[in-house]
C-alpha positions in Angstrom: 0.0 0.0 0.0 1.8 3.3 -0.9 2.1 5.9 1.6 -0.3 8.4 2.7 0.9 12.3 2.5 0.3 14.9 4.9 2.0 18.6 3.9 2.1 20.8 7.2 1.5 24.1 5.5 0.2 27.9 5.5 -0.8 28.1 2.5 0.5 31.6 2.3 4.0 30.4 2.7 6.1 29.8 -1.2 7.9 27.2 0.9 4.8 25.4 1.2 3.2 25.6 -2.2 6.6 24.5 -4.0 5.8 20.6 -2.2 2.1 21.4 -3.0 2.9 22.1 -7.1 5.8 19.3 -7.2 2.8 16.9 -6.3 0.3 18.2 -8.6 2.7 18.1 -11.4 3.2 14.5 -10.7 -0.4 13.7 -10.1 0.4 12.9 -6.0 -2.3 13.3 -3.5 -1.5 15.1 -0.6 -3.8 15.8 2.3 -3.2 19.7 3.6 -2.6 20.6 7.2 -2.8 24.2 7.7 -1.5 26.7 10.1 -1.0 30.3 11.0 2.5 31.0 11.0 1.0 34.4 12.2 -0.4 33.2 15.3 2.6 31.2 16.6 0.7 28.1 15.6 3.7 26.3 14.9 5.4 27.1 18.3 2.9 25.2 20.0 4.1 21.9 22.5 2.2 19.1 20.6 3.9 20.5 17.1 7.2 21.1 18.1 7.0 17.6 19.7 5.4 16.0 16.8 5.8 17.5 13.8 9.1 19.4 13.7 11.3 20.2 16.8 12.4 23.7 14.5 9.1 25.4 15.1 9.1 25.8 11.4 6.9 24.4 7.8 6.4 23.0 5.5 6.9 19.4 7.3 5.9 16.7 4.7 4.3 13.9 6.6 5.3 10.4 5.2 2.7 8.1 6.7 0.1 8.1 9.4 0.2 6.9 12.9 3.0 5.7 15.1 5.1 5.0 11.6 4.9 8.7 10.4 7.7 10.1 9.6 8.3 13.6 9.3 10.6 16.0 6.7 11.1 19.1 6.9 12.9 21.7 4.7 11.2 22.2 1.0 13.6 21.4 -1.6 13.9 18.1 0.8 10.3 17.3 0.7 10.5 17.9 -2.9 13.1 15.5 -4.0 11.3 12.8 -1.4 7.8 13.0 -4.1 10.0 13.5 -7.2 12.6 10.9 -7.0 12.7 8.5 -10.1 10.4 11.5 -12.2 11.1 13.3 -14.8 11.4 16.4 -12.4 14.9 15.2 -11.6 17.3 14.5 -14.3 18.5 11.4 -15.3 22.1 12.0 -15.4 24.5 12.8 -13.2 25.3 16.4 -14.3 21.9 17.6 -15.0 21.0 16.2 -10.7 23.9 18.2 -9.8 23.3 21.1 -12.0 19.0 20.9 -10.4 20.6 21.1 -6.7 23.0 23.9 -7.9 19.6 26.4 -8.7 17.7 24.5 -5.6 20.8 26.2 -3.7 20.8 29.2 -5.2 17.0 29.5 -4.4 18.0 29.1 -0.4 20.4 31.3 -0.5 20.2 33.8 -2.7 16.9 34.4 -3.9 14.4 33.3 -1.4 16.0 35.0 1.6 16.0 38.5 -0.2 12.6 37.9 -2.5 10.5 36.2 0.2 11.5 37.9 3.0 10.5 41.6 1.6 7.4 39.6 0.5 6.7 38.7 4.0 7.6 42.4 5.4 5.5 44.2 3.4 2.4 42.3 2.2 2.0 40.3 5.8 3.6 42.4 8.0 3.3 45.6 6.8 5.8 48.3 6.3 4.7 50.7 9.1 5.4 47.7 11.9 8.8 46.9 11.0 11.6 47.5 13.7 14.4 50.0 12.2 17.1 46.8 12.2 14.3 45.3 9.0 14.1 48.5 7.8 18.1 49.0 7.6 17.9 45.7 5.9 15.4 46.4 2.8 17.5 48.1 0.8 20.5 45.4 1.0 18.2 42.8 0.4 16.1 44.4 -2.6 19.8 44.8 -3.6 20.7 41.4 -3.5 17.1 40.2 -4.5 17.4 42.0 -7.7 20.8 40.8 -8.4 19.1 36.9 -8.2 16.4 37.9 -10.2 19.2 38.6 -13.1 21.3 36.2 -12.9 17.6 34.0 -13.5 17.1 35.8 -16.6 20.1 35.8 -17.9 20.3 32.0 -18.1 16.3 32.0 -18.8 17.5 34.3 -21.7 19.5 31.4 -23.4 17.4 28.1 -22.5 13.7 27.6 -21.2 14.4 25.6 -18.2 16.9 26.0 -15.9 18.4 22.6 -16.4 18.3 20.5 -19.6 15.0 20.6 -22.1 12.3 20.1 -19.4 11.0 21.3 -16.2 13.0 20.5 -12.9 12.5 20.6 -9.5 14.9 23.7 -10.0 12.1 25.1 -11.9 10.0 24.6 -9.1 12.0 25.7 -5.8 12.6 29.1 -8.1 8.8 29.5 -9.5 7.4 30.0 -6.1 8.7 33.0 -4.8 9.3 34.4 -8.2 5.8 34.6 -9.4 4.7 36.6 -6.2 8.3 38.7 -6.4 5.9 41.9 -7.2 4.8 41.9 -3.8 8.2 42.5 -2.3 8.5 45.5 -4.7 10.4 43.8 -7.4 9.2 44.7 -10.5 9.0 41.9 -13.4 8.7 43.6 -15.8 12.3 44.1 -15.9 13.1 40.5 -16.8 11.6 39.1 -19.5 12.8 35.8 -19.9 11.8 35.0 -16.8 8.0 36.7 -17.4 8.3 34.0 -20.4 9.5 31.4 -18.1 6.9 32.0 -15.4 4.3 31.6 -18.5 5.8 28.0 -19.1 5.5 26.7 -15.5 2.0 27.8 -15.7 1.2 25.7 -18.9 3.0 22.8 -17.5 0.2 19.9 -17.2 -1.4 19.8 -13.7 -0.1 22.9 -12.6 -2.0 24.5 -9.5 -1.7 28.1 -8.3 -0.3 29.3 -5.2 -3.4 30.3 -2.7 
């Protein structure tokens, strides 16, 4: 009997929805568990005991029960439902080359692109203590400076790695597509506005709540 999945989400949260779109692109059911990041809903005893000791989603749930097992992380939870599918390359280079944007997406883009996302649209500009607001300009910085190194290689190929769409596709797609609301304008990339048109089209593609 295969295994029953259980994604530990708010469905506001990029993060989240890149586990949620990796399964609809592969046709995976997953069962939603939602939370309010908002209201400390993942600080609470029975989570951090159960689910994940960090405080922190998405958690993909592998199971049910007393056998549940639990990963965290995104990209993690992403490989786990895509391993032996076309979202991961066949050969060695093309793997290696997937993590290398999957990386890039961690520590590059999402902590500049989703973190101004999260100030301003959840948040709100007005409540931010003066150490975020001496950040924001470093991090648009940076943030735009991920968004064209994207569009530079978007400018020669249509995927990030090889002829097809990639779980590097993926990880970079969800905070992308909302990069507006952190004050990055799209407009000023467009390969990746052509890209972000391709993802959409893929077959069984679901949009981020």
């Amino acid at each position: 009997m295969a295994d029953r999945f259980t994604l530990h989400e708010d469905p506001r949260s990029g993060n989240c929805y890149k586990i949620r779109l990796t399964a609809a692109l592969l046709g995976v059911p997953l069962d939603l568990r939602q939370y309010d990041i908002m209201q400390g809903q993942t600080r609470t005893a029975e989570f951090l005991g159960t689910v994940n000791a960090n405080g922190r989603i998405p958690v993909l749930q592998i199971g049910e029960g007393a056998t549940a097992r639990f990963l965290p992380e995104s990209n993690a939870a992403c490989w786990y439902l895509a391993e032996g599918s076309p979202l991961i390359p066949a050969d060695r280079f093309g793997r290696a080359d997937m993590l290398r944007w999957m990386f890039f997406e961690q520590y590059n883009h999402e902590p500049n692109i989703a973190t101004l996302r999260f100030w301003l649209r959840f948040v709100g500009e007005a409540k931010l203590t003066d150490a975020q607001r001496a950040q924001m300009m470093p991090k648009r910085i940076a943030g735009c400076d991920a968004l064209k190194v994207m569009d530079e290689h978007l400018a020669r190929q249509h995927w990030f790695v090889g002829a097809g769409a990639t779980l590097a596709d993926v990880a970079l797609y969800a905070y992308t597509h909302k990069a507006e609301e952190g004050g990055f304008g799209l407009a000023d990339y467009p390969a990746i506005g052509a890209w972000l048109q391709r993802v959409a089209a893929l077959p069984g593609f679901v949009t981020m709540d």
